[in-house]
N, C-alpha and C positions, 0 to 999 in steps of 0.2 A: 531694539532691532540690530544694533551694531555688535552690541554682544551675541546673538546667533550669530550672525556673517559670523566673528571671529570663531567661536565654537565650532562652526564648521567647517572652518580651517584648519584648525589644530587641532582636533579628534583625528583625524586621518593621518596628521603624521605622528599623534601619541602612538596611536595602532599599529603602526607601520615599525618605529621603533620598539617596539612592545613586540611586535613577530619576530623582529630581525636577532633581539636581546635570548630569544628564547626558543628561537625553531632553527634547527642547524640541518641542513641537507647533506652535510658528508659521513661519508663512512664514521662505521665505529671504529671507536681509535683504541680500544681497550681488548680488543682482537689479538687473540695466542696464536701467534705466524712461527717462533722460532723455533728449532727441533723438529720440526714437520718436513718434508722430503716431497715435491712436488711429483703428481700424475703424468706421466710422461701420455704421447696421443697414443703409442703402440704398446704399451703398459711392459715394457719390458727390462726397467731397470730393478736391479737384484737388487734388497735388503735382507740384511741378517736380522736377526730377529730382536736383539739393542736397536738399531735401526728403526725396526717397524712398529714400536711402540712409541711412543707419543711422549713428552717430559714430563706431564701428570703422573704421568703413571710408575714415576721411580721408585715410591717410597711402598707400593704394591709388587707390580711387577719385576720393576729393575730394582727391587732391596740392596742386592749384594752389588750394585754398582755405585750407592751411595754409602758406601765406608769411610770415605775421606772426610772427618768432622772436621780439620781443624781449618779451611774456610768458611765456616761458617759465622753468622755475627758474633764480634768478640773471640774468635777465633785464636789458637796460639799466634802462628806465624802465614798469615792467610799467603800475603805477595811469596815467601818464600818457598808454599806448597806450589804456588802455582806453575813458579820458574821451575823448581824440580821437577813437575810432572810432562812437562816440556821437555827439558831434558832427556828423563825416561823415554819416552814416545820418540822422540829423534835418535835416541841411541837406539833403541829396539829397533827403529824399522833401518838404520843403515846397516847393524849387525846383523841381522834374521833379514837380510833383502829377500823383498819378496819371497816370504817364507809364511807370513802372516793370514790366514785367513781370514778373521774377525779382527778386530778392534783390541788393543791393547788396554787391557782393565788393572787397574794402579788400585791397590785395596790397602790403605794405612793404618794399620794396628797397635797404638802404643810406638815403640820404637821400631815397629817390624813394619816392612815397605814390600807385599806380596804383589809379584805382578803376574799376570793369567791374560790366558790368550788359547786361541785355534790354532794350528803349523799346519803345513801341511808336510806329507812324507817325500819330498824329491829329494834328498839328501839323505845322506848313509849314516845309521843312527849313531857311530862313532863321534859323524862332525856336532850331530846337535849336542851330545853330551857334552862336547868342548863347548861349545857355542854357550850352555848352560852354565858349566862352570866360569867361563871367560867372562860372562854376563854379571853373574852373583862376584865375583871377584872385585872386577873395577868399580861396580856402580857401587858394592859397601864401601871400597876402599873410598870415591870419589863423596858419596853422603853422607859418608861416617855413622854408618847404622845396616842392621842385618838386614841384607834383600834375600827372598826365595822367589824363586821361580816354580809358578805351576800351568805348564801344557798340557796341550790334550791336541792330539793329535790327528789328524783325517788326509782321506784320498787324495780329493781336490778339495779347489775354489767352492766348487758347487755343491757340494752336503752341506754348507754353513748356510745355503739361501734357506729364506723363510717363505718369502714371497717376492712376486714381481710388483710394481705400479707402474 
């Protein structure tokens, strides 16, 4: 008799830690949140079209934006690609101020550092050919390897939208 009473006493908290061991009521924690661009209420923020695709979708869609191997596991010089691409990006956008339409794409090939980009046309094509040359000049001199520059040039801001959200 004393053993039921006990039995049915500790059946209900074996059970109870037996739920607790095994049923989680919070979110999924293994949720692909980063690279995603939030839905605005009046759906009216611009993405270009790098933007509007999703980071699965690189090695399909975005092919030519993952050229950069040498971050990869075992990688040559991972930290030292990263500082430089930093770099790049901050010179490009204080030289070409707002001049940039799209996103500055950094493509590393062998010893060659090709960077591509959108412009737009407000400036007199004289300046941008300096701006090219002055560009490919310092940053080979400063990385010690051949940079090219390839533009492609548009009206406005707004030929490069892809869509609104």
């Amino acid at each position: 008799m004393v053993l039921l009473e006990h039995a049915k006493n500790v059946l209900p908290a074996v059970q109870r830690t037996l739920m607790q061991r095994h049923f989680h009521a919070s979110t999924v924690l293994n949720k692909s949140q980063s690279g995603r661009y939030k839905i605005t209420l009046k759906r009216d923020r611009p993405l270009t079209y790098e933007m509007a695709n999703p980071p699965h979708y690189i090695a399909s869609r975005k092919s030519w934006n993952s050229w950069n191997t040498s971050n990869i596991k075992d990688g040559n010089r991972p930290s030292e690609t990263a500082v430089e691409d930093m770099f790049i990006r901050q010179f490009m956008k204080g030289t070409w101020h707002n001049l940039f339409a799209s996103e500055v794409i950094i493509k590393r090939q062998h010893n060659i550092i090709r960077i591509a980009g959108i412009i737009t046309r407000s400036i007199a094509p004289y300046k941008i050919y300096f701006l090219t040359g002055y560009t490919e000049e310092l940053l080979s001199y400063w990385l010690q390897c051949p940079i090219k520059l390839e533009l492609v040039t548009t009206d406005s801001k707004h030929d490069v939208i892809f869509k609104y959200i």
